[in-house]
C-alpha positions as CSV (number, residue, x, y, z in Angstrom):
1,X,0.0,0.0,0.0
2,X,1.4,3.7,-0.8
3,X,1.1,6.5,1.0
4,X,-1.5,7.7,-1.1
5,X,-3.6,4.8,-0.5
6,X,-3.9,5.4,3.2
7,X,-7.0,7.2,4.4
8,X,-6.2,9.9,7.1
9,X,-7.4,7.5,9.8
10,X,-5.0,5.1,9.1
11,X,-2.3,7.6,9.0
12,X,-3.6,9.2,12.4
13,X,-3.5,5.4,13.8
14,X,0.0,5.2,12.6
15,X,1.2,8.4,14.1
16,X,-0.3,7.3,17.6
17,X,1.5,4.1,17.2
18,X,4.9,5.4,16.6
19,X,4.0,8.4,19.3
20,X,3.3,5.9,22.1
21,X,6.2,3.7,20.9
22,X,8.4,6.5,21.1
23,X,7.8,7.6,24.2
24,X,10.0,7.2,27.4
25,X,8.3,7.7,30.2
26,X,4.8,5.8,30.1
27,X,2.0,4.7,33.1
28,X,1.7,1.2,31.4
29,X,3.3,-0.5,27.8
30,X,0.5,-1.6,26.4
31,X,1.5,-5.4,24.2
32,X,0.1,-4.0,21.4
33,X,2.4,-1.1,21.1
34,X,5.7,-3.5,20.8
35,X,7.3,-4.6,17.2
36,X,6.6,-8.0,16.6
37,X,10.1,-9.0,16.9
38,X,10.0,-6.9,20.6
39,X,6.8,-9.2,21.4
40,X,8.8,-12.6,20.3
41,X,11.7,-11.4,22.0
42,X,10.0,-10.8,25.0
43,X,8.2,-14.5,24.6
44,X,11.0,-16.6,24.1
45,X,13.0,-14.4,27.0
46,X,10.7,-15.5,29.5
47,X,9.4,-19.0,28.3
48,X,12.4,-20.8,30.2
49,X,11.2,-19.2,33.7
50,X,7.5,-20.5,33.5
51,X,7.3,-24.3,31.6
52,X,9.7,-27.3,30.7
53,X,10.9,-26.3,27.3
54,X,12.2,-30.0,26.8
55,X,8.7,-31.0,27.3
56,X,6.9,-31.5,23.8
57,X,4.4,-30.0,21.8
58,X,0.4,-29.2,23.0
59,X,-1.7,-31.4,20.6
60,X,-5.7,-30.1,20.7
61,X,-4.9,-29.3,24.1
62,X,-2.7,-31.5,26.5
63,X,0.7,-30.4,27.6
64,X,1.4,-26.9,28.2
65,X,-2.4,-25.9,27.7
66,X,-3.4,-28.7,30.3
67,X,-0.8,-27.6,32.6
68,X,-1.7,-24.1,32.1
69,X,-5.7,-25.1,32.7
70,X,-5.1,-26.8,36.1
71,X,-2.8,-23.7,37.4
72,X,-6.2,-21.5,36.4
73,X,-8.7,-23.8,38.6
74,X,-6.1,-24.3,41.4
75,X,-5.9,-19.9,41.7
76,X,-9.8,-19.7,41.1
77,X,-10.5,-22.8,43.5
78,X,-12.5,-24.6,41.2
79,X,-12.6,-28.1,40.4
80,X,-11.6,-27.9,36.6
81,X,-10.8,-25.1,33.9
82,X,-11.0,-25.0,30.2
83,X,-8.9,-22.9,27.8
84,X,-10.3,-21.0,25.2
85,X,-8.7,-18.8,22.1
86,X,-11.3,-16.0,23.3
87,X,-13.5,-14.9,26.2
88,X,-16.4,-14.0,23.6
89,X,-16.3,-17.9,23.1
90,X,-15.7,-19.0,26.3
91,X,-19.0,-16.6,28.3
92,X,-21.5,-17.8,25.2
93,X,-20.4,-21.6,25.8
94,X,-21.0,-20.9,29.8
95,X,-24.4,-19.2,29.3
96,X,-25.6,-21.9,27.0
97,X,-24.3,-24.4,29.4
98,X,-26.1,-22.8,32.2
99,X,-29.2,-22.2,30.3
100,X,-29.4,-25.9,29.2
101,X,-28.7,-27.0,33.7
102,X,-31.4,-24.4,34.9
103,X,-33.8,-24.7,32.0
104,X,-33.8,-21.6,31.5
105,X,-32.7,-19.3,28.6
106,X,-32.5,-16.0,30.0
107,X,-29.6,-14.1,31.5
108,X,-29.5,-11.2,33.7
109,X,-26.9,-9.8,33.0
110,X,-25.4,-5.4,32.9
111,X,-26.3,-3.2,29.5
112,X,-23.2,-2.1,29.4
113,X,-21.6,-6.1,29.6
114,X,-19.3,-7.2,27.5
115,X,-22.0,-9.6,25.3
116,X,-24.4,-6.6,25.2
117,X,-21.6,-3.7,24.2
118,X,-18.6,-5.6,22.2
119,X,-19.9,-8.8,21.0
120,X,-22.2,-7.9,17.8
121,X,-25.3,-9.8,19.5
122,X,-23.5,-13.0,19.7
123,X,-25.2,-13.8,22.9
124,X,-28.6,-13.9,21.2
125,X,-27.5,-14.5,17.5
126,X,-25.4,-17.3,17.8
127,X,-26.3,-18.6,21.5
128,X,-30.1,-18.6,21.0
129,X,-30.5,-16.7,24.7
130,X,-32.4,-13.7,25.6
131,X,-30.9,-10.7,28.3
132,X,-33.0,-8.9,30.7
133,X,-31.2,-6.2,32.5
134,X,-31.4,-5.0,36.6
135,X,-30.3,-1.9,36.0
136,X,-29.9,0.6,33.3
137,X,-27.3,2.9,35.9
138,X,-23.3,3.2,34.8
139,X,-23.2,1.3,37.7
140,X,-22.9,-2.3,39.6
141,X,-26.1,-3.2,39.9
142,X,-28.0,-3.9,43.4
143,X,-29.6,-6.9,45.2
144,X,-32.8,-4.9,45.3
145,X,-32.4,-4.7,41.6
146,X,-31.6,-8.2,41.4
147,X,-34.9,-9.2,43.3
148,X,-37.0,-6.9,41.6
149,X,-37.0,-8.2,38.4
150,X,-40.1,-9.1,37.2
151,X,-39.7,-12.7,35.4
152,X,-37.3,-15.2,36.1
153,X,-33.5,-16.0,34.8
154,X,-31.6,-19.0,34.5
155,X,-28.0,-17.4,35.0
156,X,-26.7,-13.8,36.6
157,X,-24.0,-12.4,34.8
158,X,-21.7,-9.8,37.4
159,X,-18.5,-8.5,35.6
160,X,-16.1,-7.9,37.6
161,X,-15.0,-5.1,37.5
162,X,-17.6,-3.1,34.9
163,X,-14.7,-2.1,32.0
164,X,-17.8,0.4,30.5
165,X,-18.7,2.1,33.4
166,X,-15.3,2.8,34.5
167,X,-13.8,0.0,35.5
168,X,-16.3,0.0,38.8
169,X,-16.7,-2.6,41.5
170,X,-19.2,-3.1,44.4
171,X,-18.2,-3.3,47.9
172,X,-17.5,-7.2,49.5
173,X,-21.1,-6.7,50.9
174,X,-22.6,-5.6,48.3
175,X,-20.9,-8.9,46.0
176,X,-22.4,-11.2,48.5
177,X,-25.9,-9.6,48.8
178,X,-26.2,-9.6,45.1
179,X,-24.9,-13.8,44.7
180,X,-27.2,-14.0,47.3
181,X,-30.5,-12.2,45.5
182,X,-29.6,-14.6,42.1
183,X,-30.0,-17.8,44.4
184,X,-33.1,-16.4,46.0
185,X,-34.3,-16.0,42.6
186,X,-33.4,-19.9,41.6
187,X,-30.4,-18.7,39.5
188,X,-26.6,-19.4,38.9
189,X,-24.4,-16.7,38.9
190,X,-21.7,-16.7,36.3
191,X,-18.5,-14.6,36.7
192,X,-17.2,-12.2,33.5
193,X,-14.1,-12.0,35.2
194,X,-12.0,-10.8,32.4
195,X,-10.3,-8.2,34.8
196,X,-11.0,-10.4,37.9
197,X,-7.4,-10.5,38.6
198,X,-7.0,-6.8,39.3
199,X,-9.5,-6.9,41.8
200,X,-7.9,-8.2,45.4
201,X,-7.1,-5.0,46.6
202,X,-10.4,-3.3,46.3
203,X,-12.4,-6.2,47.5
204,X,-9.1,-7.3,50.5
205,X,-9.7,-11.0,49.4
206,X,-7.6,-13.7,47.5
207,X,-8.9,-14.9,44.0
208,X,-10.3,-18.3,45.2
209,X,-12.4,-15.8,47.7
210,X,-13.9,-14.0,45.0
211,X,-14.7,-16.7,43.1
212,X,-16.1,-19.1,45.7
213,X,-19.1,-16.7,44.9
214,X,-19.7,-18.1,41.9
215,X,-20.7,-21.0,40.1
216,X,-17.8,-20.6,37.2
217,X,-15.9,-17.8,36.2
218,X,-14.1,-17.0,33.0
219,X,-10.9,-14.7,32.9
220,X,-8.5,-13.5,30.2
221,X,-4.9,-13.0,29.7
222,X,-4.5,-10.9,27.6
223,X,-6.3,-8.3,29.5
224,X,-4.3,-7.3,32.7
225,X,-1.9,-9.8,32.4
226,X,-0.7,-9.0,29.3
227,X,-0.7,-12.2,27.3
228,X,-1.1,-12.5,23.5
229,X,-4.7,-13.8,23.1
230,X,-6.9,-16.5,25.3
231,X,-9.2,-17.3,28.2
232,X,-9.9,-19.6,30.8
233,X,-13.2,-21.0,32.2
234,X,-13.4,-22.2,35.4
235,X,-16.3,-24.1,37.5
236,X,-17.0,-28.0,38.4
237,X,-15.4,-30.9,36.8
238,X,-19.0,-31.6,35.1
239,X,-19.7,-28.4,34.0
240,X,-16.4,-28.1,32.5
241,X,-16.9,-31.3,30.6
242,X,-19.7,-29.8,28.7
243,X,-17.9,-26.6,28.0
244,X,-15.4,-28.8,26.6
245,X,-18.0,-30.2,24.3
246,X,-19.4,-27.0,23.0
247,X,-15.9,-25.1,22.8
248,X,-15.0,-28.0,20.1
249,X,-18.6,-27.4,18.3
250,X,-17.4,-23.6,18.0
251,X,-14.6,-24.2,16.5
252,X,-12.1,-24.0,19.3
253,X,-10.3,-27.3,19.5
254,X,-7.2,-25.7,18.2
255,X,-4.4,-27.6,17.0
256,X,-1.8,-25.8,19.1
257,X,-1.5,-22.7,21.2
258,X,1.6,-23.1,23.1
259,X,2.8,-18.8,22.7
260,X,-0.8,-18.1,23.6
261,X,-0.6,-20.4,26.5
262,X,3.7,-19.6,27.6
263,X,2.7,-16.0,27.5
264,X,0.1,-16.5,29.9
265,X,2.2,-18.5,32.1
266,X,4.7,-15.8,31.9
267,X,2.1,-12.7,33.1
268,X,0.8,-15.1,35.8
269,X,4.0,-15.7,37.0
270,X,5.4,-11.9,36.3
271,X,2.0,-9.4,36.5
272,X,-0.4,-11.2,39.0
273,X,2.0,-10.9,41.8
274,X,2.4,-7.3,41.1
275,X,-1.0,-6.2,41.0
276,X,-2.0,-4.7,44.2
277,X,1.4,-2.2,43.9
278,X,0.1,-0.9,40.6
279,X,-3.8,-0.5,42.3
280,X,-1.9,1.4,45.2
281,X,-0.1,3.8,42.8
282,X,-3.0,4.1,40.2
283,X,-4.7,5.7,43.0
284,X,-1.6,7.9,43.8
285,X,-1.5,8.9,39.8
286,X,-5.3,9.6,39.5
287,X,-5.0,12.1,43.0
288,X,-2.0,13.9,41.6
289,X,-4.2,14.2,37.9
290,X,-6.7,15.8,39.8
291,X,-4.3,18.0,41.7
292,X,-2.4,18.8,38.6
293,X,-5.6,19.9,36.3
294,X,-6.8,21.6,39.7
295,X,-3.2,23.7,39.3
296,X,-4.0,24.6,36.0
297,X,-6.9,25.9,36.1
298,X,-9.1,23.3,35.7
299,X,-11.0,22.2,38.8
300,X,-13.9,20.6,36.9
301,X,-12.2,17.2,35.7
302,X,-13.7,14.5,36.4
303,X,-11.1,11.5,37.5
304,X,-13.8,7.9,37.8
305,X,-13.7,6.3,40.0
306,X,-12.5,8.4,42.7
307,X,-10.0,6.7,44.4
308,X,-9.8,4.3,41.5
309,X,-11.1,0.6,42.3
310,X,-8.4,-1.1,39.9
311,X,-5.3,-0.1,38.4
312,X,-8.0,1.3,35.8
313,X,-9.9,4.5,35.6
314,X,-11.1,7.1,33.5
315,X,-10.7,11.0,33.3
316,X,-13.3,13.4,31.8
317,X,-13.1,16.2,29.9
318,X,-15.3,19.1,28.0
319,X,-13.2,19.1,24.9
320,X,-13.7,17.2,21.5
321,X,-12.1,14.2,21.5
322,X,-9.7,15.0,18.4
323,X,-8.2,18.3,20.2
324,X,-7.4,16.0,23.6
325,X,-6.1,13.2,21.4
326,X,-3.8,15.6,19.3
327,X,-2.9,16.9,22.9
328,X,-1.6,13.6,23.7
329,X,0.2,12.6,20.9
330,X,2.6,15.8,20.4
331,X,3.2,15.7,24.1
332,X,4.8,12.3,23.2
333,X,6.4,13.4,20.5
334,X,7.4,16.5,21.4
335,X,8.4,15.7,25.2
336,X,8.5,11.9,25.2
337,X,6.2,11.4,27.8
338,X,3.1,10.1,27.2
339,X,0.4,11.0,29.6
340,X,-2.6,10.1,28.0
341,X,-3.8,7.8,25.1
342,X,-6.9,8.2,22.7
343,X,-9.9,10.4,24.1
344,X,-13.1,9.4,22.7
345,X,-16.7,11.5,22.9
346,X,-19.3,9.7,25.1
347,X,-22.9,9.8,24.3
348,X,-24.4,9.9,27.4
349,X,-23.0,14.1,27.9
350,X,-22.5,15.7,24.6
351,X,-19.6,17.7,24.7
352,X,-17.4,15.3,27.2
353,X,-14.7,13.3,26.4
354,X,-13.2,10.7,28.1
355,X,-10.1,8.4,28.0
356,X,-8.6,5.5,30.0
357,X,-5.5,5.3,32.4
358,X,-4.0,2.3,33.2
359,X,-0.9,2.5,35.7
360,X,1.8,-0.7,35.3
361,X,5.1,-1.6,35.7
362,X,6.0,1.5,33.9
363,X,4.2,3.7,36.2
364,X,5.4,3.0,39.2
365,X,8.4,5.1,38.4
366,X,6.4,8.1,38.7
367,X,6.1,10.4,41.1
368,X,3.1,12.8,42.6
369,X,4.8,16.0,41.3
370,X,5.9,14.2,38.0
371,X,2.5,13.6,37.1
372,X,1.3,16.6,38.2
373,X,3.8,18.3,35.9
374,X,3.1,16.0,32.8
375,X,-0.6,17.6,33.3
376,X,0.4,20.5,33.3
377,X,2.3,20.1,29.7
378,X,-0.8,18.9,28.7
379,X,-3.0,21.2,29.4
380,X,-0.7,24.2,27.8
381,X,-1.7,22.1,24.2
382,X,-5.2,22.8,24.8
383,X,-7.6,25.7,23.7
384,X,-9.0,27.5,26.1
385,X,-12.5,26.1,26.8
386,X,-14.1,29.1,27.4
């Protein structure tokens, strides 16, 4: 393709790519922003540390995948676990399992879910089940919601924490009262846990913990973790049989997925430990953001959630989303420091923007006042809003 053939998006794209990998001082490295030889670097660099590399191939998944599968269900304290090459695959398989247990076809489940905001319908257009929703609030949703729904539900979908309303969690009581209204109501509850591993700190309990809550959770390692692709379900032995059944039926018996699987076993090993430090300093970062757009002028942005739950949140803005974005990416080019990624306009407040932090390895080397003075760089791009 020449230059000419480009459209301007793809040339935008291109020069956020090379901004962010350009960059030397960054709150996370994002996987996606490495070269492929970086990334394969990286994955063979590591793959001594976490398996047997004299140990032979994964074959439609024993070996590596199998060992990788019983590591998943021994952290989640579940009898079995199931690998999958995605977590839209591996939720749609649960639900229909669940539905086909309870009888019952319909899942309560959050609007702003994964199935209902990502996954083109799939739940209903492939799956063949039907959503009903407790709440329609950017929020967790309640027990009282839970126990007010006015028909029944095989399966109670809770994802933890809710990635579209800004990465938000309930309190430990409020997790139990809900689990607690979906059994009153003759229902399972089912874990989108894509993020589950981020969430110890908030809630002050080990994974297994959480979990216990539920009757099967799926997580992802690619998210968090920083793996190349693939997700684990996790519940009893049975139950895990089936899934097994209908993962092959959707085309998921894959030959082999050993880098998938090693580079799981490699942020397991290397990121889960290190989680709670990067929640504790996401909440330092976020504090000094506000401080630093308070400094400039600029009391009214919003930082959500305030103190952060994860090592997640989301800042607010009343600019257009191309003016904050351009903001971000010559402060990386120009300075090398990249504060912020893409903004985006939301359409719930016309005339907002909002983009997503995520504090790593990479931020931990930051300090209050450093952060406070990236924002201020920042804001010195922007128009005056008045």
């Amino acid at each position: 393709m020449s230059d000419s053939d480009e459209t301007e998006e793809e040339r935008q794209a291109a020069r956020r790519l090379a901004a962010w990998r350009g960059a030397e001082r960054v709150l996370a490295r994002r996987p996606g922003d490495a070269t492929l030889g970086e990334r394969l670097a990286q994955l063979t660099g590591a793959a001594g540390a976490v398996t047997d590399l004299s140990g032979g191939l994964d074959f439609y998944g024993d070996g590596v995948v199998a060992e990788l599968e019983a590591k998943v269900a021994a952290l989640l304290g579940k009898e079995a676990a199931a690998f999958f090459p995605t977590g839209t695959m591996a939720q749609q398989v649960a639900l229909r399992c669940w539905a086909g247990r309870t009888g019952n076809s319909t899942v309560a489940l959050h609007p702003l879910g994964h199935p209902e905001v990502h996954e083109r319908d799939a739940l209903t257009t492939v799956t063949g089940l039907r959503t009903v929703h407790p709440t329609g609030e950017p929020r967790q949703m309640t027990a009282d919601e839970v126990y007010a729904l006015d028909e029944p539900f095989g399966t109670l979908m809770l994802e933890l924490p809710l990635r579209d309303a800004g990465f938000v969690l309930p309190t430990w009581q409020e997790l139990e009262e809900v689990c607690e209204a979906a059994r009153a109501r003759e229902a399972v509850v089912h874990l989108d846990g894509a993020r589950l591993w981020e969430c110890t700190a908030h809630f002050g309990r080990p994974l297994d913990e959480i979990a216990e809550l539920a009757d099967s959770v799926y997580v992802s390692f690619y998210k968090t973790l920083g793996g190349l692709s693939g997700a684990a379900l996790a519940g009893p032995q049975p139950f895990i049989d089936e899934a097994r059944a209908w993962r092959h039926r959707y085309g998921g018996q894959v030959f082999q997925q050993f880098p998938q699987v090693i580079a799981a076993l490699v942020g397991l090993d290397r990121e889960l430990p290190r989680l709670p430090e990067y929640v504790a300093h996401a909440r330092v970062v976020a504090k000094a953001i506000r401080e630093g757009f308070a400094e400039a002028g600029m009391p009214w942005v919003r930082i959500h959630p305030e103190p952060p739950h994860t090592h997640e949140f989301r800042v607010w803005l009343p600019y257009d989303p191309d003016v904050l974005t351009e903001a971000a990416v010559t402060q990386a080019e120009e300075t090398k420091v990249a504060l912020f990624g893409r903004w985006w306009a939301t359409d719930r407040v016309p005339g907002l923007s909002v983009t997503e932090v995520t504090v790593a390895a990479a931020g931990l080397e930051w300090s209050a006042a450093e952060v406070r003075a990236a924002v201020a760089d920042f804001v010195g791009r922007l128009p005056d809003p008045s």
